[in-house]
MDTraj code that builds the backbone (N, CA, C; nanometers):
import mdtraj as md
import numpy as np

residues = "UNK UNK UNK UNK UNK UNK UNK UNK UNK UNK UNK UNK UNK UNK UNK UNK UNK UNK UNK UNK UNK UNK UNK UNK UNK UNK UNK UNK UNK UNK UNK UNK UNK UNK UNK UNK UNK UNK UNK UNK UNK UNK UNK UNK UNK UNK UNK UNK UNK UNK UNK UNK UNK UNK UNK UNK UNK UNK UNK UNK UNK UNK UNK UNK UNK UNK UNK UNK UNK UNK UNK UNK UNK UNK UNK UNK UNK UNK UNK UNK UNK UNK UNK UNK UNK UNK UNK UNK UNK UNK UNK UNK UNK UNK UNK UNK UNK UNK UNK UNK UNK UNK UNK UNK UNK UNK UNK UNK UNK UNK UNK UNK UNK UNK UNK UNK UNK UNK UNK UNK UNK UNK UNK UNK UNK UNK UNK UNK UNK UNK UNK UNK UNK UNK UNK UNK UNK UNK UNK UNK UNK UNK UNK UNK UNK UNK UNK UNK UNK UNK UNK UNK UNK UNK UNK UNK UNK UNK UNK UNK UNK UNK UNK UNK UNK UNK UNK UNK UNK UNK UNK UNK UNK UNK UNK UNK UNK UNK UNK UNK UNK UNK UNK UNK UNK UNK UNK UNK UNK UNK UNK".split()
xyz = np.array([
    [0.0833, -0.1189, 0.0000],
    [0.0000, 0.0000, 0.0000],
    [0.0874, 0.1247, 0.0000],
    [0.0171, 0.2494, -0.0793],
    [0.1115, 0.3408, -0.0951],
    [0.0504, 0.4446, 0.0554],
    [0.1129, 0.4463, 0.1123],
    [0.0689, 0.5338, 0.2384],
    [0.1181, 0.7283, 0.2076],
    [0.2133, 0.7512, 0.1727],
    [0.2786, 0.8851, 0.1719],
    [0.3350, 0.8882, 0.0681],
    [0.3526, 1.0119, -0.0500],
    [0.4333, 1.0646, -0.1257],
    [0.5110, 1.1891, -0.1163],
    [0.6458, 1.1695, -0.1481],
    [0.7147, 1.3446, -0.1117],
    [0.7578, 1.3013, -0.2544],
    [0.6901, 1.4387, -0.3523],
    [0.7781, 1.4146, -0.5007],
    [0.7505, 1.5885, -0.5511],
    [0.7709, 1.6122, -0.6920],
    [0.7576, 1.7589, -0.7319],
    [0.6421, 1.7573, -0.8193],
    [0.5369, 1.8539, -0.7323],
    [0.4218, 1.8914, -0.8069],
    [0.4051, 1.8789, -0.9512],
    [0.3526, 1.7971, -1.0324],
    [0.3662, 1.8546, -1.1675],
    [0.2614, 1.8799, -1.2650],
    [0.1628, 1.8544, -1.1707],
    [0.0047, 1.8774, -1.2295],
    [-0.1009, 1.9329, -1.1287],
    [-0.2122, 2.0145, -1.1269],
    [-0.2875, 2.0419, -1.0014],
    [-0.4087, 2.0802, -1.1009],
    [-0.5405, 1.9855, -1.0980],
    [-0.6358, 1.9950, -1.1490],
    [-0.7517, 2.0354, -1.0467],
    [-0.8441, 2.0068, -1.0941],
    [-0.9883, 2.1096, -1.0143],
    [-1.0473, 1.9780, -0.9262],
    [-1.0057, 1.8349, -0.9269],
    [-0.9610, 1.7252, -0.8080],
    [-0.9041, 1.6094, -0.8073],
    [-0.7800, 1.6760, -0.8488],
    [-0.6554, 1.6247, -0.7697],
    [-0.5541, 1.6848, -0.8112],
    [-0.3894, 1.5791, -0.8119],
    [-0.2744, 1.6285, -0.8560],
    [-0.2279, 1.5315, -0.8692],
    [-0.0936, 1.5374, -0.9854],
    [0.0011, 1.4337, -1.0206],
    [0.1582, 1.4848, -0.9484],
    [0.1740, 1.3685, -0.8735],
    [0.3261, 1.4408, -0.8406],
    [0.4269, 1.3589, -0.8608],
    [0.5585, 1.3865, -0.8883],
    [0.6766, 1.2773, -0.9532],
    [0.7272, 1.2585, -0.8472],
    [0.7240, 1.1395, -0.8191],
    [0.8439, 1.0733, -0.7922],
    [0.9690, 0.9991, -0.8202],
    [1.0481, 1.0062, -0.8168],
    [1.1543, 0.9604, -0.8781],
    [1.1225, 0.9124, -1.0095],
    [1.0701, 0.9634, -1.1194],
    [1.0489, 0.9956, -1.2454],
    [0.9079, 0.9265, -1.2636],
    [0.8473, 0.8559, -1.1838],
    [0.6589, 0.7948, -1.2181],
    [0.5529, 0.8845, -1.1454],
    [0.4924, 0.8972, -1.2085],
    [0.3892, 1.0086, -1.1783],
    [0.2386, 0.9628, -1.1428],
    [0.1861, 0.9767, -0.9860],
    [0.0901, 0.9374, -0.9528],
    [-0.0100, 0.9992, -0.9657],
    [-0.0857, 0.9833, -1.0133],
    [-0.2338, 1.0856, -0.9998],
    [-0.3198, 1.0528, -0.8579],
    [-0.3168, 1.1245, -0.8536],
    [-0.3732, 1.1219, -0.6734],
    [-0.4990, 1.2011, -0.6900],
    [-0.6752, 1.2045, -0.6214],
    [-0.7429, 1.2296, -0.5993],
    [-0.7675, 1.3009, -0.4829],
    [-0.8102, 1.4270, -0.4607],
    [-0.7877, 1.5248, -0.4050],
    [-0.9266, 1.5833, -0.3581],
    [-0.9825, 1.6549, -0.2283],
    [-1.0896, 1.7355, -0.2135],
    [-1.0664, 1.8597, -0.2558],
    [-1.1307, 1.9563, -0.2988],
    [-1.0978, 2.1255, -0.2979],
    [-0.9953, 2.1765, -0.1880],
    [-1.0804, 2.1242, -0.1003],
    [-1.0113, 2.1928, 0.0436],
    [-0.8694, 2.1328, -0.0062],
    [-0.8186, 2.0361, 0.0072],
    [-0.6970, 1.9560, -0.0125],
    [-0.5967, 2.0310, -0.1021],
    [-0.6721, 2.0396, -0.1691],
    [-0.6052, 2.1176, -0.3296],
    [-0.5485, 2.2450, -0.2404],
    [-0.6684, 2.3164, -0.2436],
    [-0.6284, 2.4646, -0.1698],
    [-0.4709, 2.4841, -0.0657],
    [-0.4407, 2.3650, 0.0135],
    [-0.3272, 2.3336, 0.0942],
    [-0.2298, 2.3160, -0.0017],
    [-0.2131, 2.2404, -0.1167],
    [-0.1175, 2.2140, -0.1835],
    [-0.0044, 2.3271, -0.2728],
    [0.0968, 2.3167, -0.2567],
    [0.2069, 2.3952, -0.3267],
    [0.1611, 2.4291, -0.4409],
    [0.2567, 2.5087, -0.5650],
    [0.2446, 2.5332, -0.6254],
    [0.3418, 2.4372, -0.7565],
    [0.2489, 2.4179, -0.8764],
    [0.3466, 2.3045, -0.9665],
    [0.4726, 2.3350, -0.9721],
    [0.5329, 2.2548, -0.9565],
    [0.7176, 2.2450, -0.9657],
    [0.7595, 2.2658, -0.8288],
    [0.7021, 2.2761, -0.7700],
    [0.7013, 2.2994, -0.6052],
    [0.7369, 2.1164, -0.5327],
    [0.8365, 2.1166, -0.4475],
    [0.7990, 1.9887, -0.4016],
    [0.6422, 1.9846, -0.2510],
    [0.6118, 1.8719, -0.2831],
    [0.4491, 1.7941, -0.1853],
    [0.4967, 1.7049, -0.1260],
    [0.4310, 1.7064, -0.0522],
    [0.3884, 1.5721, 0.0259],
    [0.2574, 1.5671, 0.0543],
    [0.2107, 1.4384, 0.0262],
    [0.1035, 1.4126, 0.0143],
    [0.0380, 1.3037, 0.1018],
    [-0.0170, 1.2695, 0.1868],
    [-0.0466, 1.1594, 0.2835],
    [-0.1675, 1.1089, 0.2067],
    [-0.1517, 0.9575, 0.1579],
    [-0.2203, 0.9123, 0.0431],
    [-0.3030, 0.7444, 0.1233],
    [-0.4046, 0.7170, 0.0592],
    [-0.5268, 0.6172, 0.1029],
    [-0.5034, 0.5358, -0.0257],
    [-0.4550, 0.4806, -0.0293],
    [-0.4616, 0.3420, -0.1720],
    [-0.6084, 0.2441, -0.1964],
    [-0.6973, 0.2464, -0.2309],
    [-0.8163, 0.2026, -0.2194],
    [-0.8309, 0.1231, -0.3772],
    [-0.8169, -0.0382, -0.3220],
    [-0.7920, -0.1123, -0.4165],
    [-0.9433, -0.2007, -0.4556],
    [-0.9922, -0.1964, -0.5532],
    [-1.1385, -0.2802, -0.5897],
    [-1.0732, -0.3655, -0.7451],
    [-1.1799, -0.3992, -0.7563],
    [-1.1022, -0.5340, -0.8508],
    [-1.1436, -0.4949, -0.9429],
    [-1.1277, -0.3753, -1.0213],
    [-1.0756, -0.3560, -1.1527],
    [-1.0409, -0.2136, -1.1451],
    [-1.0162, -0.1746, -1.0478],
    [-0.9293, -0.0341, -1.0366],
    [-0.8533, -0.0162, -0.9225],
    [-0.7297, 0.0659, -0.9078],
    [-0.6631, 0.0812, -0.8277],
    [-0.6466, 0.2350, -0.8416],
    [-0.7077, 0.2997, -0.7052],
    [-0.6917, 0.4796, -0.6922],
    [-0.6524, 0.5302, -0.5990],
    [-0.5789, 0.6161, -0.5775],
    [-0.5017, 0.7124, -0.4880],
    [-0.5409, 0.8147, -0.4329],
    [-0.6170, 0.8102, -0.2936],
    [-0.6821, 0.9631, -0.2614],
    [-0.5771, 1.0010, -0.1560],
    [-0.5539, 1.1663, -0.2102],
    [-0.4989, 1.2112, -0.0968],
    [-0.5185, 1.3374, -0.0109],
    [-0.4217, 1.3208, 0.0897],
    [-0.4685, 1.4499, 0.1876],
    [-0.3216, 1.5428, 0.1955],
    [-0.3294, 1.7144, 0.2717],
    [-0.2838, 1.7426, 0.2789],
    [-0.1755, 1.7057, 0.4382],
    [-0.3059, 1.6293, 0.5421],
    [-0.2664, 1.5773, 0.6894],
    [-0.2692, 1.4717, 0.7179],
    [-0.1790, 1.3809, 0.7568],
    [-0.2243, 1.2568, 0.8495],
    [-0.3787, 1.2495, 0.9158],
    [-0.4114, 1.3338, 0.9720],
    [-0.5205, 1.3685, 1.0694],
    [-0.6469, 1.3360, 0.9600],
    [-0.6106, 1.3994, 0.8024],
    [-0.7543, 1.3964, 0.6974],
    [-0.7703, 1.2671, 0.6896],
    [-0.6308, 1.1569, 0.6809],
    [-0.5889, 1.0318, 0.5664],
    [-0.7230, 0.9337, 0.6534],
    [-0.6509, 0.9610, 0.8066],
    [-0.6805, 0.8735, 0.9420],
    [-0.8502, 0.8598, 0.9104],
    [-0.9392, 0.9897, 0.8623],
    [-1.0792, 1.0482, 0.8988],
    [-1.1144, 0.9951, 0.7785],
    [-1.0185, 0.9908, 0.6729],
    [-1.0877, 0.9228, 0.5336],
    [-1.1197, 0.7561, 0.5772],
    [-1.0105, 0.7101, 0.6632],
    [-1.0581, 0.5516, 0.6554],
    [-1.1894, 0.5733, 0.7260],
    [-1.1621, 0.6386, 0.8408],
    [-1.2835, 0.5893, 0.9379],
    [-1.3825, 0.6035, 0.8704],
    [-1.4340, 0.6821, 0.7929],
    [-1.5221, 0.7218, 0.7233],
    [-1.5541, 0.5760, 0.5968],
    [-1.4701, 0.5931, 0.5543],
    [-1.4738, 0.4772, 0.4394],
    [-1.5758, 0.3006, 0.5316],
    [-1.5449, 0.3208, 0.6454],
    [-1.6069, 0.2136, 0.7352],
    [-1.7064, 0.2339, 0.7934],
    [-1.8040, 0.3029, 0.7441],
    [-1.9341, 0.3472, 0.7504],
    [-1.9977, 0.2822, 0.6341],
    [-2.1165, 0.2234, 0.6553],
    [-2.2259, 0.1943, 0.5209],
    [-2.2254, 0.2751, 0.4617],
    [-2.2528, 0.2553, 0.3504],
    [-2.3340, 0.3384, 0.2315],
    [-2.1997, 0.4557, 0.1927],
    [-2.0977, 0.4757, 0.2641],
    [-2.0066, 0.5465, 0.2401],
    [-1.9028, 0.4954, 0.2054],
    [-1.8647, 0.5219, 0.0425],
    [-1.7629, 0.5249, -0.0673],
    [-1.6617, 0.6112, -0.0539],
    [-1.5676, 0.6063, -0.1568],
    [-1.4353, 0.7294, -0.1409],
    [-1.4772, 0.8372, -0.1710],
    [-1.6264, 0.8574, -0.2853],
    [-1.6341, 0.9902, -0.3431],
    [-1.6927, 1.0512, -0.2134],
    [-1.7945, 0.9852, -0.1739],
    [-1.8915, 1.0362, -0.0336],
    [-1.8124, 1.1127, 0.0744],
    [-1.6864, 0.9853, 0.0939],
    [-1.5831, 1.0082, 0.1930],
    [-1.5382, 1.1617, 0.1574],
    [-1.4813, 1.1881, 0.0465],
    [-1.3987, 1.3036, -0.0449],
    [-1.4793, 1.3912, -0.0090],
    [-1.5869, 1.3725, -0.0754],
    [-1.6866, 1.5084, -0.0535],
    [-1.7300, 1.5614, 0.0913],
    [-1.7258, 1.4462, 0.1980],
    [-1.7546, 1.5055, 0.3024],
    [-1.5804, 1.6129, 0.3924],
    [-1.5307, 1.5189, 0.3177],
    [-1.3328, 1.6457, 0.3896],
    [-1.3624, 1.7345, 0.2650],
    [-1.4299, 1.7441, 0.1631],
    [-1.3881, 1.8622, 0.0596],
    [-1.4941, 1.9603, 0.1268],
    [-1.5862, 1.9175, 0.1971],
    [-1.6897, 2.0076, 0.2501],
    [-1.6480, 2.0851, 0.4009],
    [-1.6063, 1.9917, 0.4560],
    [-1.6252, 2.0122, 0.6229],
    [-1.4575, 2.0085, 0.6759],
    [-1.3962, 2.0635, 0.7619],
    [-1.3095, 1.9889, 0.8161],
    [-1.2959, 1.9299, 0.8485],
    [-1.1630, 1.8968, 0.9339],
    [-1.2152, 1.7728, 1.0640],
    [-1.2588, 1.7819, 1.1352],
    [-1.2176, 1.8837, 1.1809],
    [-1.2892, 1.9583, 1.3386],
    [-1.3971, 1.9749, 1.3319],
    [-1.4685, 2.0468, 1.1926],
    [-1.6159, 2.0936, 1.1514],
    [-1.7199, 1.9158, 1.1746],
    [-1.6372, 1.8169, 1.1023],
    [-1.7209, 1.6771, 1.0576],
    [-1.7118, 1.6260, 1.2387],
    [-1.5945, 1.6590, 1.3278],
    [-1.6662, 1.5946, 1.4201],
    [-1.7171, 1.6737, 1.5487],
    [-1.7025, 1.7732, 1.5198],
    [-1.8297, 1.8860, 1.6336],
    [-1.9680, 1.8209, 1.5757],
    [-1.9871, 1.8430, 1.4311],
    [-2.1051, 1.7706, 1.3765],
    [-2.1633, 1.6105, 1.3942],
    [-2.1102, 1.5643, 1.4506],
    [-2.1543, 1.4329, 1.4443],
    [-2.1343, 1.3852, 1.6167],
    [-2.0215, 1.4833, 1.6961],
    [-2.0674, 1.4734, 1.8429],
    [-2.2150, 1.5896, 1.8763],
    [-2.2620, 1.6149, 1.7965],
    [-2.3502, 1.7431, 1.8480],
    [-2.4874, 1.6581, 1.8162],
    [-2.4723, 1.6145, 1.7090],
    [-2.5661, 1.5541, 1.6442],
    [-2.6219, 1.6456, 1.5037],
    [-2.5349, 1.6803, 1.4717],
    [-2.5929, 1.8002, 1.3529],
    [-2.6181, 1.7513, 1.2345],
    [-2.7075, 1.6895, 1.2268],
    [-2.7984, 1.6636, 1.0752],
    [-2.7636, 1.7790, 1.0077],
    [-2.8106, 1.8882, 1.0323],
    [-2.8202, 1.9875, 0.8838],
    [-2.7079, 2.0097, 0.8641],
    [-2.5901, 1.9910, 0.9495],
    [-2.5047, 2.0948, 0.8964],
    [-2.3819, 1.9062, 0.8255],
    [-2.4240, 1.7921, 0.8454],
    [-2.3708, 1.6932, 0.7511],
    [-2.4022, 1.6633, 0.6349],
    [-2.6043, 1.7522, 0.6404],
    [-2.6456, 1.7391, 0.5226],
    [-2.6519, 1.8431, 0.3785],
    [-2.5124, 1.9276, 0.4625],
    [-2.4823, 1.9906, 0.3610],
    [-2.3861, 1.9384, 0.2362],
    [-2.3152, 1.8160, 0.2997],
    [-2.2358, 1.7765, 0.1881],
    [-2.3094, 1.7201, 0.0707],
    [-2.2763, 1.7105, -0.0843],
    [-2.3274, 1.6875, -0.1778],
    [-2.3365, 1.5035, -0.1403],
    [-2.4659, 1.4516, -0.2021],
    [-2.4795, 1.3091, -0.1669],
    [-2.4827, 1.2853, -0.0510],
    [-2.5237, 1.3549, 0.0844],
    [-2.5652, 1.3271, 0.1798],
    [-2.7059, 1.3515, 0.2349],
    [-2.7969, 1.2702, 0.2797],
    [-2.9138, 1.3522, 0.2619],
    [-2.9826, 1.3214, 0.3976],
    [-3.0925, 1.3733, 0.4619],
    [-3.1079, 1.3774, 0.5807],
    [-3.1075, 1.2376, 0.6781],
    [-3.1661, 1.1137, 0.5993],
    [-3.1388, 1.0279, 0.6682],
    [-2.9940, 0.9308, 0.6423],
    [-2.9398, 0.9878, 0.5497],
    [-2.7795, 0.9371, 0.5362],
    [-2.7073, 0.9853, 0.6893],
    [-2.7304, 1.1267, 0.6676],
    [-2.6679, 1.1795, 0.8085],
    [-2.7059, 1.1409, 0.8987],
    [-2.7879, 1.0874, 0.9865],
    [-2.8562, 1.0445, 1.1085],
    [-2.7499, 0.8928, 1.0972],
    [-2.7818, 0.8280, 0.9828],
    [-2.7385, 0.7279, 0.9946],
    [-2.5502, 0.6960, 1.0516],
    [-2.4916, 0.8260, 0.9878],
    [-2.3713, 0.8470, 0.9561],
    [-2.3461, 0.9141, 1.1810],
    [-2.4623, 0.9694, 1.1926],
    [-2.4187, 1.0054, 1.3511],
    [-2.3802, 0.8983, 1.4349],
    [-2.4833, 0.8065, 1.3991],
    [-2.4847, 0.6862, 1.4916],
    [-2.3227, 0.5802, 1.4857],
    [-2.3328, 0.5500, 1.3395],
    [-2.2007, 0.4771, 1.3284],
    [-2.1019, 0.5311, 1.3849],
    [-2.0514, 0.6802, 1.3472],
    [-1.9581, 0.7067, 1.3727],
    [-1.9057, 0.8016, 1.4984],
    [-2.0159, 0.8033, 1.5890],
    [-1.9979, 0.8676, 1.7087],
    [-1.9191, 0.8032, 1.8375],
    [-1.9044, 0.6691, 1.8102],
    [-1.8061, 0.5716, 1.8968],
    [-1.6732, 0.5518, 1.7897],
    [-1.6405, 0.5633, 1.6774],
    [-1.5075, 0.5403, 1.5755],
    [-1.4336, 0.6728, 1.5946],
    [-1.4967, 0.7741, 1.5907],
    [-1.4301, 0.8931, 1.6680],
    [-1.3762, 0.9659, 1.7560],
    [-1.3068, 1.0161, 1.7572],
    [-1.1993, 1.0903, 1.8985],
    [-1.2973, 1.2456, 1.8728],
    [-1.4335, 1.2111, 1.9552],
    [-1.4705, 1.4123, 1.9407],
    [-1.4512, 1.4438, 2.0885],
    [-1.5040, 1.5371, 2.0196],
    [-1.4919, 1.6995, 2.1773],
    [-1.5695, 1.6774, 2.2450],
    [-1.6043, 1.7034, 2.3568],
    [-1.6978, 1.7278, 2.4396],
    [-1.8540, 1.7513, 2.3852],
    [-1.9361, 1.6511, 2.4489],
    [-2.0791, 1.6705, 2.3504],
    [-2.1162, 1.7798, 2.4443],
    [-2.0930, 1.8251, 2.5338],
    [-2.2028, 1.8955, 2.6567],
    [-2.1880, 2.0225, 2.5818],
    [-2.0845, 2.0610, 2.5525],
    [-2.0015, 2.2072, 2.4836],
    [-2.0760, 2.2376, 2.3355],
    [-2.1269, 2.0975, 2.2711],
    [-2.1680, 2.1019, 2.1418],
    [-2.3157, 2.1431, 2.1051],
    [-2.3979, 2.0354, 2.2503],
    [-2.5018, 1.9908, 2.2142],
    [-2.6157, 2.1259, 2.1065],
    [-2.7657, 2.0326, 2.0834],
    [-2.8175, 2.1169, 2.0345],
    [-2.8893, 2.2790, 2.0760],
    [-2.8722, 2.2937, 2.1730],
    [-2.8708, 2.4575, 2.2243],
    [-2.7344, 2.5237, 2.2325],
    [-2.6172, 2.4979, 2.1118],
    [-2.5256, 2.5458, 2.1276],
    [-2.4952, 2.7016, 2.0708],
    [-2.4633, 2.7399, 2.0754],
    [-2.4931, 2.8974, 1.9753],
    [-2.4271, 2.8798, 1.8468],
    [-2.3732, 2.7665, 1.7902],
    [-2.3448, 2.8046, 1.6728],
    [-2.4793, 2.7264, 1.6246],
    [-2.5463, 2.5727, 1.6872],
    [-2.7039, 2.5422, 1.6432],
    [-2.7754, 2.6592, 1.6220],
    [-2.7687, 2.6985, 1.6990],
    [-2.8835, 2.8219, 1.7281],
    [-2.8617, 2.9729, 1.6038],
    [-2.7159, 2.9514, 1.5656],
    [-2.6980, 3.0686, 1.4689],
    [-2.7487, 2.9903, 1.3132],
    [-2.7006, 2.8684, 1.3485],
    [-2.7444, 2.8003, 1.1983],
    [-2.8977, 2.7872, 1.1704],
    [-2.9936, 2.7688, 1.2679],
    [-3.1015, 2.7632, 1.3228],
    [-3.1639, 2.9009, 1.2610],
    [-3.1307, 2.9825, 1.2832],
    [-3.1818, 3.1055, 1.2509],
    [-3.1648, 3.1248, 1.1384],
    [-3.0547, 3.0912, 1.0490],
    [-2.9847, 3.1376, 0.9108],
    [-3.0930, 3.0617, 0.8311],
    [-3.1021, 2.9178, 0.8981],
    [-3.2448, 2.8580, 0.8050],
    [-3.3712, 2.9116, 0.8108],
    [-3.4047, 2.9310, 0.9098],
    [-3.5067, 3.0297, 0.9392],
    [-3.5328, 3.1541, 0.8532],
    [-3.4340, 3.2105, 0.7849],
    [-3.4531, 3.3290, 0.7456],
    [-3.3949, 3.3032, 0.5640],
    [-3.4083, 3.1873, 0.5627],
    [-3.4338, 3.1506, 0.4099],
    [-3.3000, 3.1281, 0.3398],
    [-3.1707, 3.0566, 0.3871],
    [-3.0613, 3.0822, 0.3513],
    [-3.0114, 2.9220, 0.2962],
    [-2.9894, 2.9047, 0.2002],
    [-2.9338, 2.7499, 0.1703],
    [-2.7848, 2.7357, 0.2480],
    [-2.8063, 2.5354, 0.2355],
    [-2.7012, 2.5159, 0.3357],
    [-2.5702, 2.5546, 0.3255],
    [-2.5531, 2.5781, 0.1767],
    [-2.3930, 2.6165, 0.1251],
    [-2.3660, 2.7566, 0.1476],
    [-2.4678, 2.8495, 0.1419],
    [-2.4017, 2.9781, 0.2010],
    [-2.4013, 2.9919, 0.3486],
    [-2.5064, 2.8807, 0.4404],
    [-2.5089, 2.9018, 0.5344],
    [-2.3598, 2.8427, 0.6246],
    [-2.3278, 2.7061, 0.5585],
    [-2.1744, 2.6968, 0.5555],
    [-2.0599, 2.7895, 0.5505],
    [-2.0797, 2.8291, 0.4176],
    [-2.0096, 2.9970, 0.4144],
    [-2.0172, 3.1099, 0.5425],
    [-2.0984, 3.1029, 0.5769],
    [-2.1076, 3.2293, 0.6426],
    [-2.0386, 3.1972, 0.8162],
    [-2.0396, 3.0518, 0.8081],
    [-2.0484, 3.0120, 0.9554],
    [-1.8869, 2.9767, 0.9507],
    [-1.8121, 2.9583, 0.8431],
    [-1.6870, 2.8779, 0.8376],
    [-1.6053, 3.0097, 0.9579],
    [-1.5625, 2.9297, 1.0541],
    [-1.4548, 2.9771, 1.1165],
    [-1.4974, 3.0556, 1.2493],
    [-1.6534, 3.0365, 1.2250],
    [-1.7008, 3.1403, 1.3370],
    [-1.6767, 3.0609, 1.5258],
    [-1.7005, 3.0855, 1.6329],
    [-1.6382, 2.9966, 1.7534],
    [-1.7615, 3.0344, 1.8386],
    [-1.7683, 2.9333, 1.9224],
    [-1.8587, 2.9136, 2.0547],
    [-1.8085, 3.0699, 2.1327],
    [-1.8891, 3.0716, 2.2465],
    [-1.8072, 3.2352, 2.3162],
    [-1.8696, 3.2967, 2.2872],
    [-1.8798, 3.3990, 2.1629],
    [-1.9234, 3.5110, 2.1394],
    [-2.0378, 3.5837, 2.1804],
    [-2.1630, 3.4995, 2.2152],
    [-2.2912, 3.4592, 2.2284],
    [-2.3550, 3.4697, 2.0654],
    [-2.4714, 3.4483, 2.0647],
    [-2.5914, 3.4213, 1.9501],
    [-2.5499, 3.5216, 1.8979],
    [-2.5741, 3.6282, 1.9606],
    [-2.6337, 3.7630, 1.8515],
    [-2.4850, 3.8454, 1.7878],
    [-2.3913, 3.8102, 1.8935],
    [-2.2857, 3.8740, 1.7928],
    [-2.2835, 3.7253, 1.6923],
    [-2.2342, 3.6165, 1.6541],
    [-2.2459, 3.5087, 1.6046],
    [-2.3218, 3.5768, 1.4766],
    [-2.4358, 3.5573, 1.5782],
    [-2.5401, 3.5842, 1.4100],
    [-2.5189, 3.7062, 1.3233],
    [-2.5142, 3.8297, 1.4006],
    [-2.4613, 3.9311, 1.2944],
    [-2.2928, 3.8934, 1.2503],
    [-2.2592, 3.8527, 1.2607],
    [-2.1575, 3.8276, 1.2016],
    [-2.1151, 3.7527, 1.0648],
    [-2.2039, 3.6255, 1.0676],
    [-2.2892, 3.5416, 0.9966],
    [-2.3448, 3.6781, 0.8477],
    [-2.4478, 3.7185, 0.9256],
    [-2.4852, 3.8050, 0.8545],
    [-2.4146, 3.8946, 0.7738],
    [-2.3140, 3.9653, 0.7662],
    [-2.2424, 4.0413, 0.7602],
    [-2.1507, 3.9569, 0.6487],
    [-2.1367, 3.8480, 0.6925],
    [-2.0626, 3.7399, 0.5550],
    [-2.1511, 3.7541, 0.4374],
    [-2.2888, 3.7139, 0.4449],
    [-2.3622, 3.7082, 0.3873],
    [-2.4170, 3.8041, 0.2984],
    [-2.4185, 3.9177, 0.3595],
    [-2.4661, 4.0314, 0.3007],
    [-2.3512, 4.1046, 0.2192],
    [-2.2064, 4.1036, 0.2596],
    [-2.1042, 4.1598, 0.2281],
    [-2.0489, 4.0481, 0.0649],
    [-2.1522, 3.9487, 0.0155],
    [-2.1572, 3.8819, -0.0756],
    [-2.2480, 3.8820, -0.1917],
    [-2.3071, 3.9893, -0.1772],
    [-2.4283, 4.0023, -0.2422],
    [-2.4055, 4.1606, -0.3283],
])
top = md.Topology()
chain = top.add_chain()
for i, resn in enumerate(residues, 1):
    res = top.add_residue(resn, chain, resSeq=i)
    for name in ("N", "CA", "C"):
        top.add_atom(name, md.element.get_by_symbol(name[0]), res)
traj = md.Trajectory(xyz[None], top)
């Protein structure tokens, strides 16, 4: 199994990259987010790579962290969840984001990834809420203020991908209402 590559960038497409190694060139499968971390072509990478072998293809997904590679298997050991599913949920969420979400219990905000849909996610809480190393559920649960900011953003007519947008990076603390104007302020400052 190919676990890690350190070679020189020599391709970076819209998902993935090819990088040389000692003159053979792997095409490796990539999330956005992933991409976004990666050097620039001719640049040397490293790449922390998932070898996922089926019997008539052999493909290479990779990450920019140990920490993504680790979250791709666990993930991959969930029903109904494939590499693309897997991909799309790290091209969507972080790590940190996928497991506040799944110790909190956050349906909407898993069912923002593409091909996930409300009872995929429920399903996806249950499996993977014991395969995971999360945070504190008490800190998370559903009266948390970032629930409660997302809560409102739906409320006031906002799809899940901008509501994603608006929330990326925001932190517990602040209370609701700064949260939410803040939120807001993403939102509006996009329009």
């Amino acid at each position: 199994m190919i676990g890690r590559l350190r070679g020189t960038l020599v391709a970076k497409g819209i998902d993935g990259v090819v990088v040389d190694v000692a003159g053979v060139g792997y095409e490796i499968a990539m999330a956005a987010r992933g991409l976004s971390e990666m050097p620039g072509v001719g640049e040397e990478a490293v790449v922390h790579v998932h070898t996922h072998v089926r019997e008539d293809q052999l493909s290479l997904f990779g990450f920019p962290t140990l920490d993504e590679r680790d979250l791709f298997r666990i993930l991959l050991g969930a029903s109904g969840v494939g590499p693309k599913v897997a991909l799309a949920m790290l091209g969507t969420l972080s790590p940190a984001e996928l497991r506040r979400a799944i110790a909190s219990e956050d349906v909407a905000t898993l069912s923002t990834v593409p091909g996930i849909g409300k009872r995929t996610a429920q399903k996806l809480v249950l499996e993977l809420r014991e395969r995971l190393d999360l945070p504190a559920v008490e800190s998370l649960g559903a009266g948390s203020e970032l629930a409660e900011v997302r809560e409102a953003l739906e409320a006031l007519g906002y799809q899940p991908s901008e509501i994603r947008e608006a929330m990326d990076g925001l932190a517990e603390g602040d209370g609701v209402q700064a949260l939410l104007r803040a939120a807001l302020r993403r939102l509006g400052s996009r329009r």
